[in-house]
C-alpha positions in Angstrom: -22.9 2.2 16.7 -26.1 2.9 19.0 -26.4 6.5 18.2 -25.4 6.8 14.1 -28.5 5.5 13.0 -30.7 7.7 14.4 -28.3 9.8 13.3 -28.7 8.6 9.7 -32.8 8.5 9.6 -32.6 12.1 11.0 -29.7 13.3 7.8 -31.7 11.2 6.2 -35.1 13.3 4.5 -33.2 16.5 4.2 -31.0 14.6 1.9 -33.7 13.5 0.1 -35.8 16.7 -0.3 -32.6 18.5 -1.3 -32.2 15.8 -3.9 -35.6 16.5 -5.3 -35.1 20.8 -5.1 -32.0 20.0 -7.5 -33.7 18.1 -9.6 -36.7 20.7 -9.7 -34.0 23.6 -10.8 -32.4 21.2 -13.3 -35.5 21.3 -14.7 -36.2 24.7 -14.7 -32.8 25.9 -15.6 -32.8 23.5 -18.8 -36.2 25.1 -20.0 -34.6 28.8 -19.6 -31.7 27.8 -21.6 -33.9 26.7 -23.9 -36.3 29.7 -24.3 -33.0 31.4 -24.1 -31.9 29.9 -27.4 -34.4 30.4 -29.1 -33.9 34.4 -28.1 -30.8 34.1 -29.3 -31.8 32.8 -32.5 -34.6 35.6 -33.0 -32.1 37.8 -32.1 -29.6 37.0 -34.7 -32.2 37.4 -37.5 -33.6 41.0 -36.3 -33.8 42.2 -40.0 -35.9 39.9 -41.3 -39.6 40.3 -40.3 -38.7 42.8 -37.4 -41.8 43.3 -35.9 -42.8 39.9 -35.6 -39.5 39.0 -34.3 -39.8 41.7 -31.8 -42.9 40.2 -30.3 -42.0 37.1 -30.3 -38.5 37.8 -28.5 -41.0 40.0 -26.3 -42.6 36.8 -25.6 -39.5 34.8 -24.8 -38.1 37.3 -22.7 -41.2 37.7 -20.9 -41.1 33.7 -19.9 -37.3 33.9 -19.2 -38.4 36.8 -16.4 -41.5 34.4 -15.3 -39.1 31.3 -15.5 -36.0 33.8 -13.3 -38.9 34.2 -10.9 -39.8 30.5 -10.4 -35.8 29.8 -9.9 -35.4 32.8 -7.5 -38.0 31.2 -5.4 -37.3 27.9 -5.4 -33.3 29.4 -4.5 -34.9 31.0 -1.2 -37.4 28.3 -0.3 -33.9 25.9 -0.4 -32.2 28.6 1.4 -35.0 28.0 4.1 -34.6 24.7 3.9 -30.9 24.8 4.2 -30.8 26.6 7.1 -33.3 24.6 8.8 -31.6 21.6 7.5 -28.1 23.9 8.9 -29.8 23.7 12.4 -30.4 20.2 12.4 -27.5 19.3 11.7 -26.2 22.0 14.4 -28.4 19.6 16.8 -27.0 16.7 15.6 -23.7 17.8 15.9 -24.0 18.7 19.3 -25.4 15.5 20.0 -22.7 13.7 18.4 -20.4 15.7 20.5 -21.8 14.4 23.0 -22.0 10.8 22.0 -18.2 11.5 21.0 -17.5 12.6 24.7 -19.3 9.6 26.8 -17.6 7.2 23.8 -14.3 9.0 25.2 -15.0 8.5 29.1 -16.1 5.4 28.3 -13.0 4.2 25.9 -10.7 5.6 28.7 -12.5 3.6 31.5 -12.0 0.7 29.2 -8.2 1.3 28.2 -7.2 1.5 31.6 -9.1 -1.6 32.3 -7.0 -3.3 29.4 -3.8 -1.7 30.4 -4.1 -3.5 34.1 -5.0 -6.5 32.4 -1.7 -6.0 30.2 0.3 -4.8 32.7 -0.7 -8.3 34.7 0.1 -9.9 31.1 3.5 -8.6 30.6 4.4 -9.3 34.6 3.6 -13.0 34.2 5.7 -13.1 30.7 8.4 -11.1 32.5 8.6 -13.6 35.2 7.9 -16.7 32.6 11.2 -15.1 30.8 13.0 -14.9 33.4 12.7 -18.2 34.4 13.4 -19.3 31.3 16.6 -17.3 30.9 17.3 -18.8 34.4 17.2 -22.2 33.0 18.9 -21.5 30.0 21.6 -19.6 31.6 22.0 -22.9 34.1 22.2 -25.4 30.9 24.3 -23.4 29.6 26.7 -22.8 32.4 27.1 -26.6 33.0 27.8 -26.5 29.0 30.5 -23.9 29.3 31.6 -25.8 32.5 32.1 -28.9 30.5 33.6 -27.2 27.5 36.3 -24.9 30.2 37.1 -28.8 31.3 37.4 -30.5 27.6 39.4 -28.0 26.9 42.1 -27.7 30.0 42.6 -31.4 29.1 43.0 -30.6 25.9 45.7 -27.9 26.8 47.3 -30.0 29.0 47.9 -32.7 26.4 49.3 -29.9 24.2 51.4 -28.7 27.0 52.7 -31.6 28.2 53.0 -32.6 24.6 55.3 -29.3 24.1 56.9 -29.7 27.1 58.6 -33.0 26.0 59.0 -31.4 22.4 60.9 -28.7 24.3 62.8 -30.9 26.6 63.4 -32.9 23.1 65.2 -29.5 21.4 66.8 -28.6 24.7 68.6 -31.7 24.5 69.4 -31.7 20.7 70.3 -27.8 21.6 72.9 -29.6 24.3 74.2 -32.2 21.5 74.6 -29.2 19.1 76.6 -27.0 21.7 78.8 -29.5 22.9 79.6 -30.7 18.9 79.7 -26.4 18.1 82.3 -26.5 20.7 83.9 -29.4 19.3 84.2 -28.0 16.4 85.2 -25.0 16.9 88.2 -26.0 19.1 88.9 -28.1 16.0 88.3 -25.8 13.3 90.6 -23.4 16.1 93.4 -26.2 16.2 93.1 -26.9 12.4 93.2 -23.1 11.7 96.5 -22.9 14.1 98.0 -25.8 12.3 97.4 -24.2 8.7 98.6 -21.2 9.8 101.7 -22.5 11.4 102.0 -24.6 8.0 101.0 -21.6 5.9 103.5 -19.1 7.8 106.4 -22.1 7.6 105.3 -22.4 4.0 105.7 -18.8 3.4 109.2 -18.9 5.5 110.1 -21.6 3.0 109.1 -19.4 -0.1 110.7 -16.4 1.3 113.8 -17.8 1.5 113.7 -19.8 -2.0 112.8 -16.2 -3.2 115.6 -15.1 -1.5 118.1 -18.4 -2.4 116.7 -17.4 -6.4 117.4 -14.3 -6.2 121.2 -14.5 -4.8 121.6 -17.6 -7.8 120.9 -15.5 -10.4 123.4 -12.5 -9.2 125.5 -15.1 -9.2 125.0 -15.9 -12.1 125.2 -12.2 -13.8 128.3 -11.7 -11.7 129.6 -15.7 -11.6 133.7 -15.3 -12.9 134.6 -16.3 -16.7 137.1 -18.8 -15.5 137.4 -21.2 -12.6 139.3 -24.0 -12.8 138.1 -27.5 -13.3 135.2 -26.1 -14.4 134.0 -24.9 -18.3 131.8 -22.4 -19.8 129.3 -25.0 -20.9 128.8 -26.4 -17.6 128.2 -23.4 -15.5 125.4 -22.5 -18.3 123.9 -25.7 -18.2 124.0 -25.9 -14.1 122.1 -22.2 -13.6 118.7 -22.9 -15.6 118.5 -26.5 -13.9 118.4 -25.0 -10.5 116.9 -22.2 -11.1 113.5 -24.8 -12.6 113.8 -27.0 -9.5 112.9 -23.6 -7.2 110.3 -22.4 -10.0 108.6 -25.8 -9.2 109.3 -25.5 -5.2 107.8 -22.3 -5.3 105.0 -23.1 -7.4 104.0 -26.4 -5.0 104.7 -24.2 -2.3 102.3 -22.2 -3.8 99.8 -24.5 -4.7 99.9 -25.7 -1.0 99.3 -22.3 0.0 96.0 -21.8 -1.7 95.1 -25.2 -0.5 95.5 -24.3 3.0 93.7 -20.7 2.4 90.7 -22.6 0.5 90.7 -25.5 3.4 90.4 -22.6 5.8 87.5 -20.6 4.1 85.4 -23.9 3.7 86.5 -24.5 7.4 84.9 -21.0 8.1 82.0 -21.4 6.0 80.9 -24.6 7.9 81.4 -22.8 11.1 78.5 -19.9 9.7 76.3 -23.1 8.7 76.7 -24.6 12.0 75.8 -21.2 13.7 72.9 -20.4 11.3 71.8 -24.2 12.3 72.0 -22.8 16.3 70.2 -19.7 15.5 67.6 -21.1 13.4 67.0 -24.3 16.2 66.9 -21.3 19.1 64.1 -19.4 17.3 62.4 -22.6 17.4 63.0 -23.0 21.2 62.0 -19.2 21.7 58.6 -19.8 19.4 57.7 -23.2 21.7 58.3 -21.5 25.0 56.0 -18.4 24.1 53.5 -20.8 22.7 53.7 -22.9 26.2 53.6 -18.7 27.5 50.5 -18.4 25.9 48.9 -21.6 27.0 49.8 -20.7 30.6 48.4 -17.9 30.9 45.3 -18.6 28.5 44.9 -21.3 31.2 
């Protein structure tokens, strides 16, 4: 700030006197253009009183050249003054240069000045941080200490809470075995029995078939004539016997399908009971890999 204002009082008067040359030639230059305009107007009316015209456009003319003159000097003299003005500024420019280069040295003295000074700074908040991030990492260690031990307690409630859940379905998988067996050798022995009924059944019918079939040969081929017995009679004793084995056949029957439905609702408990197992052992399996889990999250 020391050296731009002699600087500016130097700049300063050749500002000013070229300020006042422009002005000067404004001046000038606006009476040419007016002398000029009036030549122009003379000019335009050349036929009409020629010879006065003449002179006075010689007259105008000549003030232009006198007026040119003027301008052409005052256009060197500031040409002069410019270049004077040039070298000056030459001088100053130098000088600034100069200022410009001891402002530099001293700028660079000063900026490594600060950068100590902020190198110190930023060591001290370094170290500050880290002391802080030393304490925080400490509070929150003992917080994630605490946390870690909330939380095995937690898991061992849940694991010891699934480890009698598990014990509970191992036994009820135990009770179901033991009545699936049950009922299996019972469903076995009941299917044994129906089968034995349902093949003695079928013996039975078989041989009714068979007992049908011979009465009624008997009856195509049965003799016109035996004694103490009459045409009427052996009609009459045919059709009765042969609708006591139509209805023994048909209960037989009856007691058939029986047995056959008995047996397929047998076997469709027997697929409930197993879907039960299954179903109660994908349990089991899901509660020992979530205890799996715990472990080893643990």
């Amino acid at each position: 700030m020391n050296y731009l204002l002699p600087l500016m009082m130097l700049v300063l008067p050749f500002t000013m006197q070229h300020a006042k040359a422009v002005n000067a030639d404004s001046l000038l230059e606006a009476e040419r253009f007016h002398y000029y305009t009036k030549f122009r107007s003379l000019k335009d009316t050349i036929t009409v009183n020629t010879w006065v015209n003449m002179k006075r456009m010689n007259d105008h003319l000549e003030k232009i050249v006198e007026i040119d003159n003027v301008l052409f000097d005052s256009i060197r003299s500031a040409h002069q003054r410019d270049s004077l003005a040039l070298a000056a500024q030459q001088q100053l420019n130098q000088r600034y240069n100069d200022l410009i280069m001891e402002y530099d040295k001293l700028k660079a003295r000063t900026d490594n000045d600060l950068n100590m000074m902020l190198y110190l700074k930023m060591a001290v908040g370094v170290l500050a941080a880290f002391i802080v991030l030393l304490i925080f990492m400490l509070i929150g260690r003992n917080a994630v200490n605490k946390r870690n031990k909330e939380k095995a307690e937690h898991y061992e409630a849940i694991f010891e809470e699934k480890r009698l859940e598990a014990e509970a379905f191992q036994v009820e998988l135990d009770r179901m075995k033991r009545r699936e067996k049950e009922f299996r050798d019972e469903l076995e022995k009941g299917m044994q029995l129906n089968m034995e009924r349902l093949q003695g059944l079928q013996e039975k019918c078989d041989q009714l078939e068979e007992d049908k079939r011979r009465l009624e040969q008997s009856a195509q081929y049965f003799p016109e004539s035996i004694p103490g017995k009459n045409d009427d009679e052996k009609i009459a004793l045919i059709p009765e016997d042969a609708g006591e084995m139509t209805e023994m056949i048909r209960t037989l029957s009856e007691e058939r399908d029986s047995l056959i439905n008995l047996a397929g609702q047998l076997q469709k408990k027997l697929e409930n009971e197993m879907a039960r197992r299954t179903a109660l052992l994908e349990r089991i399996d899901a509660l020992v890999q979530n205890l799996s889990q715990i472990g080893k999250a643990e």
